[in-house]
C-alpha positions in Angstrom: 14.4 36.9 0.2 14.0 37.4 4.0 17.1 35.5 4.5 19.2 38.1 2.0 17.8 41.0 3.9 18.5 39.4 7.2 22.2 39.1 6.0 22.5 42.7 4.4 21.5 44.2 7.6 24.4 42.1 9.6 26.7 42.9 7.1 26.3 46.4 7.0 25.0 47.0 10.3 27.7 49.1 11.1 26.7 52.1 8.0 22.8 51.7 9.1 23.5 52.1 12.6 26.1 55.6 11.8 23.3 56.7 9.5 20.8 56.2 12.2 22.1 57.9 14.7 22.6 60.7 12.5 19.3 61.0 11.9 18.5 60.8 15.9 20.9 63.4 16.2 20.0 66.1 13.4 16.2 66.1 14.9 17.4 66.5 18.5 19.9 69.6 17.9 19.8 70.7 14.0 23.2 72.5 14.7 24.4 69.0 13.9 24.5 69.0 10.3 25.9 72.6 9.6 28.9 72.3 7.4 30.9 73.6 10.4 29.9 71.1 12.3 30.2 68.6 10.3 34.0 69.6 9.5 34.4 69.9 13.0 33.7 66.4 13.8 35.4 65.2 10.7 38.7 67.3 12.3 38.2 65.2 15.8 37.5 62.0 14.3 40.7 61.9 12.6 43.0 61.5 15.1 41.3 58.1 16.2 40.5 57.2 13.4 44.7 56.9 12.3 45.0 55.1 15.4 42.6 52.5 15.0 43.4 51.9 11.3 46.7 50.8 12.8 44.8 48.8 15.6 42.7 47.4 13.2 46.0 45.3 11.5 46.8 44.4 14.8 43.1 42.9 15.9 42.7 40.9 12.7 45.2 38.7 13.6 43.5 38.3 16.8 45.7 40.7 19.1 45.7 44.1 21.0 47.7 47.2 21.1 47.4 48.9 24.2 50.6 51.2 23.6 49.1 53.4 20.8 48.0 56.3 23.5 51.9 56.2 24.6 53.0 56.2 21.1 51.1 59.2 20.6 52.5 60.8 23.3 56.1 60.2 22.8 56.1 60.7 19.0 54.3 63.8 19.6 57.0 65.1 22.3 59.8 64.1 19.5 58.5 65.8 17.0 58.0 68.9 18.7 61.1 69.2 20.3 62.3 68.7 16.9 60.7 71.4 15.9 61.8 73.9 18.7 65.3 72.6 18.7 65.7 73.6 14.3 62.3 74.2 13.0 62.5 71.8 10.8 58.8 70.5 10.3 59.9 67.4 8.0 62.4 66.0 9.8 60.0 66.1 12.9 57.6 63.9 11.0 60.2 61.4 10.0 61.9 60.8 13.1 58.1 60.7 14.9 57.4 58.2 12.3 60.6 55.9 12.7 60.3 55.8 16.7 56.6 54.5 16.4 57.6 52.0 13.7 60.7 50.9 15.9 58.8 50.8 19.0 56.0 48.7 16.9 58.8 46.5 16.1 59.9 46.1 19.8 56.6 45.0 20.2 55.7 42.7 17.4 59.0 40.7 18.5 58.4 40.5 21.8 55.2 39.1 20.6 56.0 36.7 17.8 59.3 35.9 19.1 59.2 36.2 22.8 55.6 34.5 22.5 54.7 36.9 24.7 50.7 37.4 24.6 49.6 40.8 23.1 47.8 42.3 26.3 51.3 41.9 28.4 53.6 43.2 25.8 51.5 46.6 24.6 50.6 46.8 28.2 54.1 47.0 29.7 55.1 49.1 27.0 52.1 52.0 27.6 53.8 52.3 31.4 57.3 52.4 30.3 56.6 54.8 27.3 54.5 57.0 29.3 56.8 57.0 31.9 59.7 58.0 29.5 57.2 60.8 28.1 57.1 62.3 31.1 61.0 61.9 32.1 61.7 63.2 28.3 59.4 66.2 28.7 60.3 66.7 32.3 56.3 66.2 32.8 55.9 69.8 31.3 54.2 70.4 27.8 56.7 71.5 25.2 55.3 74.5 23.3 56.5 77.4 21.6 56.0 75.9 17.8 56.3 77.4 14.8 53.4 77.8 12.0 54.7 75.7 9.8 54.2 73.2 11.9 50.5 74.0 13.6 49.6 74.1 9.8 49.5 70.2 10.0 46.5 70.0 12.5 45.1 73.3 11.4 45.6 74.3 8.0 42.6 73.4 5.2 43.2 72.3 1.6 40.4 73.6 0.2 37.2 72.9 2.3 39.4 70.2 3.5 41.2 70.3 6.7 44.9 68.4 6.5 44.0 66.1 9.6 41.2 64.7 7.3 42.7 64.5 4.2 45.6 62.4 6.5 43.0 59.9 7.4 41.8 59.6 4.0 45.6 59.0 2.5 45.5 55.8 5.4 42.7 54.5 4.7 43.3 54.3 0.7 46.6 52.5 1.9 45.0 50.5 4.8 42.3 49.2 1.7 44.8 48.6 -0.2 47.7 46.6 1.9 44.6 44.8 3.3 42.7 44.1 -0.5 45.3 43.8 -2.9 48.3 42.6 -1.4 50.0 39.1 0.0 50.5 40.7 3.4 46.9 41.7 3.3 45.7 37.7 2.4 48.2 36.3 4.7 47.4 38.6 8.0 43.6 37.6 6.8 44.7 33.9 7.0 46.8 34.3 10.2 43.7 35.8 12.1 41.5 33.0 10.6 43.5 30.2 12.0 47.1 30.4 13.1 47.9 26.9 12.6 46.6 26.5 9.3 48.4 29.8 8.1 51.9 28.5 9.4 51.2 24.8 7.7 50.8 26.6 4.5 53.8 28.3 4.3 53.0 31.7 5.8 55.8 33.5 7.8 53.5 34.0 10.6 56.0 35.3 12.9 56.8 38.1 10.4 53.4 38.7 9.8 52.6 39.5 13.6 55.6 41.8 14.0 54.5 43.9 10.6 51.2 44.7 11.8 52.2 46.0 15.3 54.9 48.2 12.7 51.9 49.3 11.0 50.2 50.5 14.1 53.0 52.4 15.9 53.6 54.1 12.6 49.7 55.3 12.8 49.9 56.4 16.9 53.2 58.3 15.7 51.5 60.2 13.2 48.3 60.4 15.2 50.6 61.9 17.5 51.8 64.6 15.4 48.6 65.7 13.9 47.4 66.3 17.9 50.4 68.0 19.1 50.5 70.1 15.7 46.3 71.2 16.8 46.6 72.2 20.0 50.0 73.6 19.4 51.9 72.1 22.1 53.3 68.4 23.0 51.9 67.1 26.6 53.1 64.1 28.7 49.2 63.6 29.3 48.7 63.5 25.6 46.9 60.5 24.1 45.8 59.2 27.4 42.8 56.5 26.8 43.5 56.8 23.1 43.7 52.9 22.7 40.1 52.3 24.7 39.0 54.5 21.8 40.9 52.8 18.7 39.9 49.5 20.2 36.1 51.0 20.6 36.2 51.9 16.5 37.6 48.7 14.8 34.7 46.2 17.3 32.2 48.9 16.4 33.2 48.4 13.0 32.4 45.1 12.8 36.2 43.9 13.1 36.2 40.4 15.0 38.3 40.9 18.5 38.8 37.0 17.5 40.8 37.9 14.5 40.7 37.0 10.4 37.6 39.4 9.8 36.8 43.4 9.5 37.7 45.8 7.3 39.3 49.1 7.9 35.9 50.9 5.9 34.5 49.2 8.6 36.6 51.0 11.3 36.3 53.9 10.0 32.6 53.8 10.3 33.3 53.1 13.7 35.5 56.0 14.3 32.5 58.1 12.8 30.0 56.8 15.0 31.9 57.5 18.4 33.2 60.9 16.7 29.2 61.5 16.5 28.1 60.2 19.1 30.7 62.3 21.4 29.6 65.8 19.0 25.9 65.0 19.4 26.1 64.8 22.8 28.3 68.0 23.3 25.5 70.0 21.2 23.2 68.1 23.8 24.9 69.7 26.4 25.2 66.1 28.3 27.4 65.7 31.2 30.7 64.2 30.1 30.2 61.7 33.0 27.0 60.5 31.5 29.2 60.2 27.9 31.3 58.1 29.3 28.3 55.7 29.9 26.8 56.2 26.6 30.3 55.0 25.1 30.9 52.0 27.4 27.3 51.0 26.9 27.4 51.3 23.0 30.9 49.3 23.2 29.5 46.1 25.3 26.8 46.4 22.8 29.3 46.0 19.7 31.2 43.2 21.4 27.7 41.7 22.2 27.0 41.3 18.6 30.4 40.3 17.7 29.7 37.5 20.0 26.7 36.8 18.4 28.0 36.9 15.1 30.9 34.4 16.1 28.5 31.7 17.3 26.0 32.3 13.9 29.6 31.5 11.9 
């Protein structure tokens, strides 16, 4: 019996801990849990949380994506140029989505078929991108778009805003690829043990370039649902973006090893640091002591990711 609840509370330490500090939070500042709020938060956490569904594909097979925050940027700068150039709001999302899926697939290559390790290739590809943002923008935001298109970030369904009803169309198809599908299994296997997968038949070379696909496609869209918010694209735009996508899947409960996580798991991740950042805000804490409250509740993830390795 005291073993089961032992386990229960590793397994789902990730939920207890988000519901916890919840709790904490409503005492400290009541404001927290008005509806406003809470949409509010919801609204913010969206944006990361896309991201790091993406990163989350990317860490289960035991690599990194540091080029998501460039993604952003860049698909964000595409799409509203797009926009300006012929108002066309659709054809803004596709081509945002098509250059963060090609520049996923740039990576993913250069990674399963340059054998180039993870950290180099994304990190070489968040200075070039960024430095194309800014040559592509001529470091200047672009602004001046139409309503149609600030409806994306802005606009509610309902009691719904669109940027959260985005995140919960990716996570049903993040479950889903991840649960119910061969790729799903076989990224699972690859992230378990590499050698094993590839002695078993699985095309781990195609599964690697996929899931850095998978996240560019999510920093693209990410990247439009922030530009459409705040109404204008900026070179700046997306800047630290991966520390937090990386942040949510560990927090999570996704292994930086690889082969286990979930992106429910991520999402309660995204939640807690969406919290965690609102809380603090009502607070009325310095952003410089934030950013310690965020580093320090990272090392502590990792810490018991750690832990958790060496129990296994």
């Amino acid at each position: 019996m005291k073993n089961s609840i032992k386990g229960n509370l590793v397994k789902y330490k990730s939920l207890l801990a988000f519901f916890v500090l919840c709790i904490i939070i409503s005492v400290i500042t009541p404001r927290f849990l008005t509806v406003s709020n809470i949409t509010n938060v919801l609204t913010q956490v969206s944006v990361n949380a896309v991201i790091a569904i993406g990163m989350t594909f990317v860490i289960l097979t035991g690599g990194i994506d540091l080029s998501v925050g460039s993604i952003l940027a860049i698909a964000g700068a595409l799409a509203a140029s797009v926009v300006k150039t012929n108002g066309n709001v659709l054809l803004a999302v596709i081509v945002a989505v098509i250059v963060g899926g090609a520049i996923g697939l740039i990576n993913g290559l250069l990674v399963s078929k340059g054998k180039v390790q993870a950290f180099i290739v994304t990190l070489a590809s968040m200075t070039i991108l960024r430095g194309v943002t800014y040559v592509f923008t001529n470091g200047t935001p672009i602004s001046g778009l139409n309503n149609a298109f600030s409806a994306i970030g802005n606009k509610k369904m309902g009691v719904l805003p669109v940027p959260v009803l985005i995140m919960a169309v990716a996570v049903l198809i993040a479950y889903y690829l991840l649960s119910q599908t061969k790729f799903g299994r076989y990224l699972y296997a690859l992230g378990g043990n590499e050698d094993s997968a590839r002695l078993s038949g699985i095309n781990t070379d195609k599964i690697k370039t996929w899931v850095y696909v998978v996240s560019g496609i999510a920093a693209a869209i990410s990247g439009v649902i922030i530009t459409s918010r705040i109404g204008s694209a900026s070179p700046n735009a997306g800047s630290g973006f991966e520390l937090d996508a990386i942040a949510a899947v560990v927090i999570g409960g996704t292994s930086l090893s690889g082969g286990e996580g979930s992106v429910v798991g991520t999402i309660i991740g995204a939640l807690i640091i969406g919290v965690l950042n609102n809380g603090l805000n009502l607070m009325n804490v310095s952003p410089f002591y934030q950013s310690i409250v965020k580093g320090l509740v990272i090392l502590i993830a990792v810490l018991l990711d750690k832990k958790s390795n060496k129990s296994r």
